[in-house]
matplotlib code that plots the C-alpha trace (Angstrom):
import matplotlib.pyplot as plt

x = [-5.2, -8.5, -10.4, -9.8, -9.5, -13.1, -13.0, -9.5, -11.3, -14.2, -12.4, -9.7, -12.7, -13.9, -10.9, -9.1, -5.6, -5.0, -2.7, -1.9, -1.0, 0.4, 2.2, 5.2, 6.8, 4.9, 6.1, 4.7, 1.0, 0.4, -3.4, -3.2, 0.0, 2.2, 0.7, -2.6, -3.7, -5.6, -6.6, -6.8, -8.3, -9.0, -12.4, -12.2, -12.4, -10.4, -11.2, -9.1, -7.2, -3.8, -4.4, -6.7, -7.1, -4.3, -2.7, -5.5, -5.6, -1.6, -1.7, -4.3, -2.7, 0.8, -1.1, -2.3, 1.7, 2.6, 0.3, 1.4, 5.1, 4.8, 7.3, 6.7, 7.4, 7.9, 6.0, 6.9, 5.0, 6.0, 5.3, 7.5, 5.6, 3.2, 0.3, 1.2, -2.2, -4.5, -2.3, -3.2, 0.6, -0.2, 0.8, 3.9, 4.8, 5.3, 4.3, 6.3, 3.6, 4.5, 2.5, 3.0, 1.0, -0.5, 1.0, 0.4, 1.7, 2.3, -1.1, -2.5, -0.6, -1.3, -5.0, -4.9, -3.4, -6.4, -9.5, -8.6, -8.2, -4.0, -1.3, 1.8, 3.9, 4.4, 7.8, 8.9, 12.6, 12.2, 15.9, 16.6, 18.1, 18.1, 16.4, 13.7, 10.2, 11.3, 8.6, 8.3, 5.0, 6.1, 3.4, 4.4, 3.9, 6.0, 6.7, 5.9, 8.5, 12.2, 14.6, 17.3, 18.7, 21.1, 18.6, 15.5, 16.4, 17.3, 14.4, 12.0, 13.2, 12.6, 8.9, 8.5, 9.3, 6.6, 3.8, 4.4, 4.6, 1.7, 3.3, 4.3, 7.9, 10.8, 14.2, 17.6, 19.3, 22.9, 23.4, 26.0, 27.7, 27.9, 27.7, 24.8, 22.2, 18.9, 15.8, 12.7, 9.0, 7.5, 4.2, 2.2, -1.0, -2.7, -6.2, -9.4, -9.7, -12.3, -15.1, -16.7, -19.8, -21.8, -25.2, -27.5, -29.2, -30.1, -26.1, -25.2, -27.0, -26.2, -22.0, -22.6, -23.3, -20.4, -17.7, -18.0, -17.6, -14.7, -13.2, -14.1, -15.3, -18.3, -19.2, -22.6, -22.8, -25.5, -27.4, -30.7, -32.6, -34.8, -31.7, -28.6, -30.8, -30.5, -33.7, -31.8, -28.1, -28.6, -25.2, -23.4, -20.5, -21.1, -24.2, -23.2, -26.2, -23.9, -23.4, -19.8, -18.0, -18.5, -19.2, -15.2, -13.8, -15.2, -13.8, -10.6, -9.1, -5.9, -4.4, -6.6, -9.4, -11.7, -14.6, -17.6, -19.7, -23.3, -25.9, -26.0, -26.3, -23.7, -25.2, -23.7, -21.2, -19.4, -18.3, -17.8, -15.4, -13.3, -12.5, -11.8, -9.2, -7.5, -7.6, -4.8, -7.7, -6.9, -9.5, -11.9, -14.8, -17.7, -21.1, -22.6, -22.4, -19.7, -21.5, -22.3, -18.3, -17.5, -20.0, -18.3, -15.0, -15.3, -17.3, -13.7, -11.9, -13.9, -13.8, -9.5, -9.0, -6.1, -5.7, -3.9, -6.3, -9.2, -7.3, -7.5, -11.2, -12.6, -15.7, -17.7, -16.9, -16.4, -15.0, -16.9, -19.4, -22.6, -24.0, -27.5, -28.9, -27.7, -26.3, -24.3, -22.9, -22.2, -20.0, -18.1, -17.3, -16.3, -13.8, -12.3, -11.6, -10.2, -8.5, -6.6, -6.0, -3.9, -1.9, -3.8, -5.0, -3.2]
y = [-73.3, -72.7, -74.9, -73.6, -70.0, -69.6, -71.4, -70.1, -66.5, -67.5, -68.7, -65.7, -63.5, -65.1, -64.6, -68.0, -68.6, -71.1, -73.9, -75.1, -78.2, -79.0, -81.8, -81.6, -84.5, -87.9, -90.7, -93.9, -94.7, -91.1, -90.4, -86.5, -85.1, -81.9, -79.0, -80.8, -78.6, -79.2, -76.1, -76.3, -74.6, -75.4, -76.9, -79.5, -76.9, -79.2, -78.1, -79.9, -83.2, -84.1, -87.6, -90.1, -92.4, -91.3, -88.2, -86.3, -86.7, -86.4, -83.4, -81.9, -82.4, -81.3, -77.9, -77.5, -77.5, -75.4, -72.5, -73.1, -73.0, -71.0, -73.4, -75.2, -78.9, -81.7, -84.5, -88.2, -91.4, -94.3, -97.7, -98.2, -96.3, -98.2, -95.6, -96.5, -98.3, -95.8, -93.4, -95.3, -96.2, -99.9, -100.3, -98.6, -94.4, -91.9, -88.5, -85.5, -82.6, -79.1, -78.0, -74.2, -71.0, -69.4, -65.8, -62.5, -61.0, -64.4, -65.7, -62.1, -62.4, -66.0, -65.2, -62.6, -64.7, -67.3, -64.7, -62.6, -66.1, -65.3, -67.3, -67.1, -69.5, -69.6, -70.4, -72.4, -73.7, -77.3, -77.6, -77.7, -75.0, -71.7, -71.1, -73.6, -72.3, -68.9, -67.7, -66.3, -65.5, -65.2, -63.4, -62.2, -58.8, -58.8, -60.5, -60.7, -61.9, -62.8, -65.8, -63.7, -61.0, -63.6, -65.6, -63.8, -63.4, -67.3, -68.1, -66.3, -67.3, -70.8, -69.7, -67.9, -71.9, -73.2, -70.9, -72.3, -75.4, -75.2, -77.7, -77.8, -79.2, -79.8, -78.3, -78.0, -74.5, -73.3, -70.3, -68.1, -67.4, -69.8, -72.6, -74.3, -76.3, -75.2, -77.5, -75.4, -76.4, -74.4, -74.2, -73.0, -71.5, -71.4, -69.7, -72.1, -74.2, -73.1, -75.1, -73.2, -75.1, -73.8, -74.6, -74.6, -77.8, -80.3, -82.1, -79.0, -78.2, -81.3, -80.9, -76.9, -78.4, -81.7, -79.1, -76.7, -79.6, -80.0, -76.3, -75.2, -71.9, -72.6, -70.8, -71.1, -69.7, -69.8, -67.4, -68.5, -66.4, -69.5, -71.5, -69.4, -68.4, -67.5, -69.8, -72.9, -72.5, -70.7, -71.8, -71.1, -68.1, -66.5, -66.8, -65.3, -64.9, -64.7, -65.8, -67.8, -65.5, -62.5, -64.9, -65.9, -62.2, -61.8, -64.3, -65.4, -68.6, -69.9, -73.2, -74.2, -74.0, -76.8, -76.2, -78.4, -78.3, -79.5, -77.8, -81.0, -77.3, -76.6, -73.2, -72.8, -75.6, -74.8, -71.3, -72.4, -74.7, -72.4, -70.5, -73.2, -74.8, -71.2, -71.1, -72.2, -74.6, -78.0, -79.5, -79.5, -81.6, -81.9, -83.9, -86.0, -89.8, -90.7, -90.2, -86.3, -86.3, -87.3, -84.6, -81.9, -83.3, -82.6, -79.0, -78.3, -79.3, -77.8, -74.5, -75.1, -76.4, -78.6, -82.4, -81.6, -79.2, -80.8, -83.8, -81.9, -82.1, -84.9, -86.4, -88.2, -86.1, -88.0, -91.2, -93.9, -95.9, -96.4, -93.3, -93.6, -89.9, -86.3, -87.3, -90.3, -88.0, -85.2, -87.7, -88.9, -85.3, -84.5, -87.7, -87.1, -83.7, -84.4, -87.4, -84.9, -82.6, -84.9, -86.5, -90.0, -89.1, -87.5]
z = [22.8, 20.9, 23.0, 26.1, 25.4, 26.9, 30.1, 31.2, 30.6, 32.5, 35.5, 35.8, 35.7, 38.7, 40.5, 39.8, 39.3, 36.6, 34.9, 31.9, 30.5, 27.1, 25.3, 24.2, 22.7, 21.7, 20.5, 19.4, 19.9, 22.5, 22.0, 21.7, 19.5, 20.4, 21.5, 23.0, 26.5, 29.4, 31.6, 35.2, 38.5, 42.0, 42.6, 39.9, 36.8, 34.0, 30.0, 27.1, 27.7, 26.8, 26.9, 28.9, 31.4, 34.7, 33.2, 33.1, 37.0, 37.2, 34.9, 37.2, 40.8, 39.3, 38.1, 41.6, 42.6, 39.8, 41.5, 45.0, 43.9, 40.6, 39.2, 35.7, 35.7, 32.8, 33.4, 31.5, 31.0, 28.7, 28.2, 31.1, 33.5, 36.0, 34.4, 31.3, 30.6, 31.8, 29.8, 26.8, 25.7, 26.2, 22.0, 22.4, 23.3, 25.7, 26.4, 27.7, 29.5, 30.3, 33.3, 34.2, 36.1, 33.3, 33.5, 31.5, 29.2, 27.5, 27.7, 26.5, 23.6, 23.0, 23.8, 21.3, 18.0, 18.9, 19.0, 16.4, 14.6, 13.2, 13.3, 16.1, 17.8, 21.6, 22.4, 25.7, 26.9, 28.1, 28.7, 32.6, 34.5, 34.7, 31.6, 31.9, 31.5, 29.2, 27.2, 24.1, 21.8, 18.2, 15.7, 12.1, 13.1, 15.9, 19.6, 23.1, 25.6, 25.7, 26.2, 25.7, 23.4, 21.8, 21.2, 19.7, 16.4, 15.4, 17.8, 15.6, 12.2, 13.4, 14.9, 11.6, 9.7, 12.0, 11.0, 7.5, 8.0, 11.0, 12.8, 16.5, 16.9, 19.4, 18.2, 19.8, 19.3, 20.4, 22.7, 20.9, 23.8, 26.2, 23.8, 26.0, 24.1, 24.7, 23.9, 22.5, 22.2, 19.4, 19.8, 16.5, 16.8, 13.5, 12.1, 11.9, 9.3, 7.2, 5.0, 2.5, 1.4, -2.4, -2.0, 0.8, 0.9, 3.1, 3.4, 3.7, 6.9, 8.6, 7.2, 9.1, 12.7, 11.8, 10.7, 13.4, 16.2, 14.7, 15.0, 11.1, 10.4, 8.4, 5.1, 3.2, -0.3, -2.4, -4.5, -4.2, -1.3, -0.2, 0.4, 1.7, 4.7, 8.4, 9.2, 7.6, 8.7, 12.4, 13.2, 10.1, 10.8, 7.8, 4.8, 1.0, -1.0, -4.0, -7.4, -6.8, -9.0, -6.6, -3.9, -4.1, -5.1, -1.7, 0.9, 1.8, 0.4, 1.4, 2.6, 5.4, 3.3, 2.0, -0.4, -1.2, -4.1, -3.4, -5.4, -8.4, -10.7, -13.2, -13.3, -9.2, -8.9, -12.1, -11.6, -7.9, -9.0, -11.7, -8.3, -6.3, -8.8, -8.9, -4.8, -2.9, -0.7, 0.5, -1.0, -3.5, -3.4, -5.9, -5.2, -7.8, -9.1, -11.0, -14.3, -13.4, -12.0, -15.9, -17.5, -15.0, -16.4, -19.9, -19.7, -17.4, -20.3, -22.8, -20.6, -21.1, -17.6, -17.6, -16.0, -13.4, -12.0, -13.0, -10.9, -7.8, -7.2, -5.3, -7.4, -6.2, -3.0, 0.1, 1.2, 0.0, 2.9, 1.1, 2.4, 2.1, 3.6, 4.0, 7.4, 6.1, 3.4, 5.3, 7.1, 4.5, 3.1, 6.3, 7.0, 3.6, 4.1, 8.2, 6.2, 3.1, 6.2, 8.6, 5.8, 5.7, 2.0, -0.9]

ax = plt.figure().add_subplot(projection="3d")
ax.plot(x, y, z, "-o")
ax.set_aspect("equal")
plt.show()
């Protein structure tokens, strides 16, 4: 939803009625996973994809319906399909769309978890039927919408397991009085990830403008004024001209947080670090060779830090490609930490 937040409140202020597309269920090789979207208007407006190749022009005609009829519709490619090529199934999957009006008050609450950056779920009925295309935007603090009063409760103890787990999921519940099954699409919305970066040097600039095309939130701290400044990170959202000690009483860490340590200055990194290991961040990445990695080591364990979470910081940071400048690092900090984040690293 992030991504196309902006555009879908650009064109209603012009006066356009809009679509939205999402992806629902995947299997196999489908190029974008559950919850991908693709908004749509008349006069070729598209922002987002939910694929590639055909759908993108099949998602895009069937949103044009959608707002002529103001009915949702499922839409279903697989390897089976004539488009499965241009889909880009041709290894093996299929993909299930949702294509729907976009429609207050579910969009405004939706809308309102992504810009104030919390967490919610939006959830849809795929089933067919009368209760196809029910909405309902789950937030901790309360919800919008309703697919039934029967239904509400177990609905949003299940949108309340998504939110932890911050994955988007299909799920089969029982109505409790008529005994129908109902399939759901939970859709979970979830804060930016956030990259906190300890010293402003060089990598560190370049890593700023990488992280945030990737949809981080982008934190420099660093105490030294001629560093942590607004002429050398322009784009950073937020500069902390901090020791770390304070710098880190004073931001949020939780568990879509990475941190990379990149001053080389056990003076900066080392406090950095203490608070990192205590932090509840996904990763933990320290800069240096493997020789300085071993030095940092043994003043952890001399400061009574333990193995195990001493073992959670990532030294020499970065995955290893021969990085030869502060681009090519910056790169490789960033893949390891995309890598720790979707589960292809432990």
């Amino acid at each position: 939803m992030r991504e196309v937040v902006a555009d879908i409140d650009r064109w209603r202020e012009e006066g356009a009625a809009v679509a939205l597309a999402t992806v629902v269920k995947t299997w196999g090789s489908a190029p974008r996973k559950a919850g991908a979207k693709m908004a749509m208007a008349s006069g070729n407006r598209i922002s987002g994809s939910v694929s590639g190749g055909c759908v993108e022009n099949a998602a895009y005609e069937t949103g044009l319906e959608t707002l002529a009829s103001g009915n949702a519709q499922l839409l279903h490619f697989g390897v089976t399909d004539e488009t499965a090529w241009g889909v880009g199934l041709a290894c093996g999957g299929s993909i299930t769309i949702l294509v729907e009006p976009l429609r207050d008050p579910v969009y405004a609450a939706a809308r309102a978890v992504v810009v104030q950056d919390g967490a919610g779920v939006i959830v849809t009925v795929l089933s067919a039927g009368a209760w196809f295309g029910r909405k309902r935007v789950y937030r901790p603090s309360g919800a919008v919408g309703s697919i039934g009063s029967a239904l509400d409760h177990e609905i949003d103890a299940h949108a309340a397991q998504a939110v932890r787990s911050g994955k988007s999921q299909t799920l089969s519940i029982l109505h409790p009085v008529t005994g129908e099954s109902l399939d759901l699409f939970l859709d979970a919305l979830l804060p930016a990830p956030q990259l906190i970066m300890v010293g402003g040097v060089h990598i560190a600039q370049v890593l700023t403008g990488m992280a945030k095309m990737l949809g981080f939130r982008t934190i420099v701290v660093d105490p030294r004024r001629a560093f942590g400044t607004d002429a050398r990170f322009p784009d950073a959202d937020k500069l902390v001209q901090l020791w770390p000690q304070k710098a880190f009483a004073q931001l949020e860490v939780n568990e879509n947080t990475a941190i990379a340590l990149l001053t080389h200055d056990p003076k900066i990194d080392d406090p950095a670090i203490a608070a990192a290991i205590a932090s509840p961040a996904f990763y933990i990445g320290a800069l240096g060779s493997r020789t300085t990695h071993a030095k940092r080591v043994g003043r952890l364990r001399d400061a009574g830090f333990s193995d195990a979470q001493i073992g959670r910081i990532r030294g020499p940071i970065g995955i290893d490609i021969n990085a030869q400048n502060p681009e090519e690092i910056a790169l490789s900090i960033l893949a390891e930490i995309v890598a720790i984040r979707r589960g292809a690293l432990s």
